[in-house]
N, C-alpha and C positions, 0 to 999 in steps of 0.2 A: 569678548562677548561670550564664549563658550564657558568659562572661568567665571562669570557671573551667572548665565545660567546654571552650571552645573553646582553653585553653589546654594543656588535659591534651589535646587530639586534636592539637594543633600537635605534641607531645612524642613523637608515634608514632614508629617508626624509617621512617618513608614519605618519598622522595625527592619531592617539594621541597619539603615541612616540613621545620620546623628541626628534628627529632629524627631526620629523614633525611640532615640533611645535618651533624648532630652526631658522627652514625653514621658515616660517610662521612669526617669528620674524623680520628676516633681510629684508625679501619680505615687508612688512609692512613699517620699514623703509625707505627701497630705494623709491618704490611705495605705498605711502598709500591710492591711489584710487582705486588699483585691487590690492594687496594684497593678501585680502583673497581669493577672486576666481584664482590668478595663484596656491598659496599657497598649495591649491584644488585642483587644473589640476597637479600638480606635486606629491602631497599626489598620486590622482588618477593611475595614467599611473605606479611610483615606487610600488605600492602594488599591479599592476595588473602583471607587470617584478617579483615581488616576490614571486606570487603564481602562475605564471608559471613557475619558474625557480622552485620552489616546489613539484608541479607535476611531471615533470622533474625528480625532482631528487627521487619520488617515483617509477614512470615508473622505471628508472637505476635500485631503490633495487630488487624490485619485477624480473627485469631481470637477475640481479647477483645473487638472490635465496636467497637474505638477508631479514629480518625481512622488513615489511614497515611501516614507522610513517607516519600515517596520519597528526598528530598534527598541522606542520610546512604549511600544503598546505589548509588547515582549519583555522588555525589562518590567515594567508594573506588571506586569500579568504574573508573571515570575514572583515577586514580590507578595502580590497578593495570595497566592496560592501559598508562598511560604507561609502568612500571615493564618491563613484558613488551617496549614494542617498545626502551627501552635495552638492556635485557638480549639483546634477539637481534642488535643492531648490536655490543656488546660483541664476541660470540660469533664474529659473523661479520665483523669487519673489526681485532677488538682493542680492548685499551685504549687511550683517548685516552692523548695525550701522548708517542708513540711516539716515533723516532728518524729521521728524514724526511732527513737528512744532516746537513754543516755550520752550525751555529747564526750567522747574521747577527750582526754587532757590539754589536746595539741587544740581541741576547738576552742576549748574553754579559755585558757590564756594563749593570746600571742604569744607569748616571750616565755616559753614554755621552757624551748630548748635552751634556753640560757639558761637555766635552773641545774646547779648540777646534782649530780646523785651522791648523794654521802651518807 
């Protein structure tokens, strides 16, 4: 049971899960100019829906007189926060990957170094 939950919570669209960075993949594909930043707004907004639906679901235990795990509403929260401070570096310096000048040799071709010098 644990192994299946914890594999459906791996499948969240939450950046650095794999259903984050699933997300992040195909977003890339379709759009590879914003990309990463929707990538980010949707990482963002699903782990901020996950640690309140978290909370949520503490408040209910603590109501029905059940044990309360914190864990679940901590680990999203965590998450989401990470998610909030990519998304403000997105915003304010850009998307990775920009245009910095000239690309060095070794970017340019892979199989650079197999080129020898003569």
């Amino acid at each position: 049971f644990i192994n299946l939950i914890w594999s459906l919570v791996n499948l969240l669209p939450i950046l650095p899960l794999d259903g984050g960075e699933m997300v992040r993949e195909v977003i890339r594909w379709k759009a590879p100019r914003r990309g990463d930043r929707l990538a980010v707004e949707i990482s963002y907004y699903a782990a901020l829906l996950a640690a309140g639906c978290a909370i949520a679901l503490c408040i209910w235990e603590k109501y029905q007189g059940w044990e309360v795990d914190l864990f679940p509403a901590i680990f999203f929260g965590v998450l989401a926060y990470m998610a909030w401070q990519l998304r403000r570096q997105i915003r304010l310096y850009g998307e990775p990957g920009g245009e910095d000048g000239p690309r060095q040799p070794w970017e340019q071709d892979p199989d650079w170094w197999k080129q020898g010098r003569g």
